[in-house]
N, C-alpha and C positions, 0 to 999 in steps of 0.2 A: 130506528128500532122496529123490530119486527115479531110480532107476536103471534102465540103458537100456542098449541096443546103439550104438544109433544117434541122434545127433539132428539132426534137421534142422532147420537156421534159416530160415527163408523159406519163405513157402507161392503161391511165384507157379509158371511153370510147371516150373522144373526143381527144384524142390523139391517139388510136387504128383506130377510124376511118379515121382521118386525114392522118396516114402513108399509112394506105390500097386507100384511096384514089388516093394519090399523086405518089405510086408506081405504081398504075392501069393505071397512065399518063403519066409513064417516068419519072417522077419529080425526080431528085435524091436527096434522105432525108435519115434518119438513127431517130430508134425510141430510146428512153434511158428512162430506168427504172429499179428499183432493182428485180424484180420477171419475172422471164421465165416464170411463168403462174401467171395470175392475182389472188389473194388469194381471201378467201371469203369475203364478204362485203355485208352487209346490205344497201341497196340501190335499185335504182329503181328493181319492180320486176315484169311491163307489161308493153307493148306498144301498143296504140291505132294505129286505122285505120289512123289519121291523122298525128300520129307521123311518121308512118311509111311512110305514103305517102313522106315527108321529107326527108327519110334516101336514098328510092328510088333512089333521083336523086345522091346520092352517089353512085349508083350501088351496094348496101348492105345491102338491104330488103330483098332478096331471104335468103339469111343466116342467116339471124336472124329470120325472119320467120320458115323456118325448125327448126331450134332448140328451136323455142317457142313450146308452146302448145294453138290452137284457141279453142277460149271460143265458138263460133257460138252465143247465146244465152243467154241473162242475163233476169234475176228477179228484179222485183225495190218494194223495201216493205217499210213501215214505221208504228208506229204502231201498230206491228205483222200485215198487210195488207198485202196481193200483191195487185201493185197498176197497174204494168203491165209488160208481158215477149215481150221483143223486141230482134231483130239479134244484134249481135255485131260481132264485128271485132278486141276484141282485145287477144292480144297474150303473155302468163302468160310465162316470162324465169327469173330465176334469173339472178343478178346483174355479177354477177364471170363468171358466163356462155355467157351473151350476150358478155362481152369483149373478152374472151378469142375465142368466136366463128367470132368474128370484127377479132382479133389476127390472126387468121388462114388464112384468109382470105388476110391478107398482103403478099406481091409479094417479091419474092428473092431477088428483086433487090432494096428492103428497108433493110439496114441493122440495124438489133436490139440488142442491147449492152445493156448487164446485170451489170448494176454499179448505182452508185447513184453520181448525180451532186452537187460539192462542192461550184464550184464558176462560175458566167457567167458573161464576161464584155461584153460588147455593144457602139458600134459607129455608125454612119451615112453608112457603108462600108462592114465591116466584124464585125461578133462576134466571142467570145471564150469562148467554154464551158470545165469546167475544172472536170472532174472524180477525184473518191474516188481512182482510182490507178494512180493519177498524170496524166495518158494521156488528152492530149486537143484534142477537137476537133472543126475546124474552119470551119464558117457557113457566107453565106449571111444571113439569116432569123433563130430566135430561136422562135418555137411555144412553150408556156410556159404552159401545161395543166395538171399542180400538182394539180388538184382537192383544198381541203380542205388546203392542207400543205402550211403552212406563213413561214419554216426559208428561201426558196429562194426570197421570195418577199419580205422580211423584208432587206435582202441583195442588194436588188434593189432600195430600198429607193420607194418600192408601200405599202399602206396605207389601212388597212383592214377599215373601217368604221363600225359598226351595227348598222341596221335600226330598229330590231326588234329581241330582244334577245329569244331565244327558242318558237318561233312564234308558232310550231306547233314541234307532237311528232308522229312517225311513229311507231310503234307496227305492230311487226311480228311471225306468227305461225301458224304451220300447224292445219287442224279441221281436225277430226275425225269424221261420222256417228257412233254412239252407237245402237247396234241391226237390222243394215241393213249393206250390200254393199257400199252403193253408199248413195249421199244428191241426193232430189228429184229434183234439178236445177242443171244446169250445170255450172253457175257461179249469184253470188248475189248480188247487194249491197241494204246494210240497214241501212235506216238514224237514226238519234238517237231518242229518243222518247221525250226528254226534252230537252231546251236552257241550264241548271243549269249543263247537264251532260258534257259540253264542249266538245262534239266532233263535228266532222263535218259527217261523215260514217264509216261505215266498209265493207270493198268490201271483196268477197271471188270467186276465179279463180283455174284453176286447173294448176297447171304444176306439164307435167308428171299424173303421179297417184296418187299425192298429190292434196289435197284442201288445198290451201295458204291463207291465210287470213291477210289482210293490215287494223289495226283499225290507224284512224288517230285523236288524239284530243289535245286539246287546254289546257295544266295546267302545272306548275310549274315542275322542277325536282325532287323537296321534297316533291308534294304531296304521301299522304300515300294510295292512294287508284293506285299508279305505282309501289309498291314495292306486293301488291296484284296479282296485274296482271302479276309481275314474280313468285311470288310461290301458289298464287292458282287462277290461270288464269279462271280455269271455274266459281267461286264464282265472281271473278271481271265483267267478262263479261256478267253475268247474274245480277250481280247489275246493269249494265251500260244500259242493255236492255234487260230489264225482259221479253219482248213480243217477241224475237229474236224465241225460242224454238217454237214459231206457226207456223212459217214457216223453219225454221230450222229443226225441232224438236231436240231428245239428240243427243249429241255431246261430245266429250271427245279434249281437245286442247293437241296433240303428237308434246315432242319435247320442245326444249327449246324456250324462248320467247325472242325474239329482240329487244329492247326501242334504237330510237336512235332521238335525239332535232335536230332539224332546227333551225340555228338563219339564220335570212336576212340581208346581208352583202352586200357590194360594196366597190371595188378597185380605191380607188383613185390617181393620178399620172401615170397611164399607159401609156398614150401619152409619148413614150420613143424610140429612134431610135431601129431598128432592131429586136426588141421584138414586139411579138401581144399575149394577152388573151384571153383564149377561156374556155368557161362552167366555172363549179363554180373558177376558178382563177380569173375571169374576173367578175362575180357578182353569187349568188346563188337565190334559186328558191325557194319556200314550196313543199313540197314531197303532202302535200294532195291536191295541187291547180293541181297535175299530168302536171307540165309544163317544169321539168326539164330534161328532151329529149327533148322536143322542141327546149331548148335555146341549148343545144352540138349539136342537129343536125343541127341546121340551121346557128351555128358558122361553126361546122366543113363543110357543106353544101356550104357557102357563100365563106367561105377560099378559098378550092380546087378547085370549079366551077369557081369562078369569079376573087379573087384578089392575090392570090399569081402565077398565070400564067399571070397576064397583072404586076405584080413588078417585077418576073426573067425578065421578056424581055428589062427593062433600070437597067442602074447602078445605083447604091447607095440602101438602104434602111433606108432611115432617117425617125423622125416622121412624118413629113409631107406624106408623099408616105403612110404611114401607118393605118393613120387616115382613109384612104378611107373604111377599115373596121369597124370602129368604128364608122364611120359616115352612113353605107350602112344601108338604111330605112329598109330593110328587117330583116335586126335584131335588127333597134332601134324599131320596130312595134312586136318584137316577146318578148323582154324583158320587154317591158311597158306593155304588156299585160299579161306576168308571175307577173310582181308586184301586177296591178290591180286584176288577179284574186287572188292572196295569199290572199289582205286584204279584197276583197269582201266575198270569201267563210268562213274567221274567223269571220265577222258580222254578215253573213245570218245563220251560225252555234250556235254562244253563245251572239248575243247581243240581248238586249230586247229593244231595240228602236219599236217606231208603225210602223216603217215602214219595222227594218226587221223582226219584229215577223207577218206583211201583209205580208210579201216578201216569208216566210216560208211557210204559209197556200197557197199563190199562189201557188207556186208550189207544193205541196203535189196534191193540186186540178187539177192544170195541170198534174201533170202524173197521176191521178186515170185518168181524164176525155180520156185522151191517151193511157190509156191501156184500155179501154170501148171500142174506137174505132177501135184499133186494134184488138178485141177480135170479135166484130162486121161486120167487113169486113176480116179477116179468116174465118167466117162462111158463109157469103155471099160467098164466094169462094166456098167452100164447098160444100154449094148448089147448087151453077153453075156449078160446075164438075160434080156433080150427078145427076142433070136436061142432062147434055152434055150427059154422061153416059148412061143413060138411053135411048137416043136417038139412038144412034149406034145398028145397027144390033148383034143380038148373033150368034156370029160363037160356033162350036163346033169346040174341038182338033180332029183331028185323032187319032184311038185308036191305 
């Protein structure tokens, strides 16, 4: 029997982060998972400025940042338009890589055990987590963040619900320029040209020396126009946006193609002594509404900072003491807002109601009329340095 502060079940990202956290505090915890490096996985593959601002106060932004790639600079097109190039701030890494680079980052004094969890009982006191080689190991607190996987919550007696079955589908593949180097942007996104083509965009980001490309749309598993898009990906994508190649221009898609469904789920019966959920164990997000780092950082965020350092400090860990997480505003304001934007960006994307086919044309008009302005005051700039410029006395070099 092995005994612990903390354990954590799952070593994807909000369990990687939570361990490196908690060890970064003294906390004594121990991480458990069956892979000494995280396998590959299709999942998230950029983090925004705001996301990251989040991770920060984990102290494990610098590390994911180094091992991203920054875009500096994106294009917004629709149309075949550019509607306007603005800075950005976000940072292209895959899914396998940001963990594994969280991974690294965990302190000696978190110990991580290569096994898979059989069985876990829970009291108001101690829990007991039980390995695939018979060892237990005994915990005040079990952080529960299996991702996706139901047979330990089904063993719990927690309750998958679905709110919205394959709500949205996430499509991944590298682009290729045909007859140059390089795409003339450094990173893109392109909204779809029609409400009938179900998508919502397609963003394209570098990492590394790759151009990644994340198409995100709205249709069934059986449509026939997804089995297109795994075997002749450039025929599909130029049906889906004939005007892409305007500003694109040719393109070749290298590499195999990724399809993987979001359904919208929520865990019902959590409220359970000793146990907390965290990221999708605890509720899932839509991959194209980009809100699911949000909800793992600001679980694993709210954890570490605020409520498992004020539960070690009294005895017991019942539900009650527990709740204080699930009740903590800061993540019922970050989850409510992953939902409202999942079903707001599927309406403004394929319904044809008046108000979101107004809602669409607003905004196409709102960013032309945004990128006029910024196009506008970069040149006024321009001017005023060369008006400055011109001002300044000419020195000669020395010869």
């Amino acid at each position: 029997m092995r005994y612990t502060d903390v354990a954590i079940v799952g070593g994807g990202l909000a369990g990687s982060i939570i361990a490196a956290t908690l060890g970064r505090a003294g906390i004594d915890a121990v991480l458990i998972d069956p892979h000494p490096r995280y396998p590959a996985d299709f999942r998230c593959e950029k983090l925004s400025a705001s996301q990251l601002a989040i991770l920060h106060r984990t102290g494990l932004a610098d590390a994911a940042m180094r091992a991203g790639t920054h875009d500096r600079k994106v294009w917004i097109a629709r149309f075949g338009y550019l509607l306007q190039k603005r800075p950005s701030d976000q940072y292209g890494i895959l899914y396998d890589a940001l963990v594994n680079t969280i991974r690294d980052e965990i302190p000696p004094n978190v110990e991580r055990i290569v096994s898979k969890v059989m069985a876990i009982a829970t009291s108001a006191e101690r829990q007991s987590v039980t390995l695939a080689e018979g060892e237990q190991i005994s915990a005040r607190l079990i952080v529960l963040a299996t991702g996706l996987n139901i047979g330990l919550r089904h063993m719990l007696g927690l309750e998958r619900r679905v709110i919205s079955e394959c709500h949205s589908i996430t499509i991944g593949f590298d682009m290729v320029p045909s007859g140059r180097p390089t795409f003339d942007f450094p990173a893109l996104t392109y909204y779809p040209e029609r409400s009938t083509d179900r998508a919502a965009y397609l963003t394209l980001f570098p990492i590394g020396d790759a151009m990644r490309a994340n198409l995100m749309v709205y249709r069934g598993m059986d449509d026939p126009w997804l089995r297109e898009m795994r075997h002749q990906p450039e025929a599909a994508l130029h049906a889906l946006m004939p005007r892409l190649k305007r500003i694109a221009g040719d393109f070749k898609i290298d590499g195999p193609v990724k399809i993987r469904p979001a359904d919208l789920y929520v865990t019902h019966g959590y409220r359970q002594h000793g146990m907390v959920l965290v990221g999708d164990a605890f509720a899932t997000s839509c991959p194209a509404a980009g809100t699911g780092s949000d909800k793992v950082f600001t679980d694993a965020e709210r954890l570490c900072n605020v409520h498992i350092p004020r539960w070690l400090m009294s005895n017991g860990m019942d539900a009650n003491k527990i709740a204080a997480f699930y009740d903590d505003p800061v993540k019922i304001a970050c989850d409510a807002a992953s939902t409202t934007k999942a079903y707001q960006l599927r309406s403004i994307s394929i319904d044809n109601g008046l108000q979101w086919r107004a809602a669409r044309w607003a905004r196409f008009v709102t960013r032309a009329v945004q990128g006029k302005l910024r196009q506008a005051q970069y040149l006024l700039g321009s001017d005023a340095r060369q008006v400055e410029n011109e001002g300044q006395p000419h020195v000669r070099k020395a010869a």
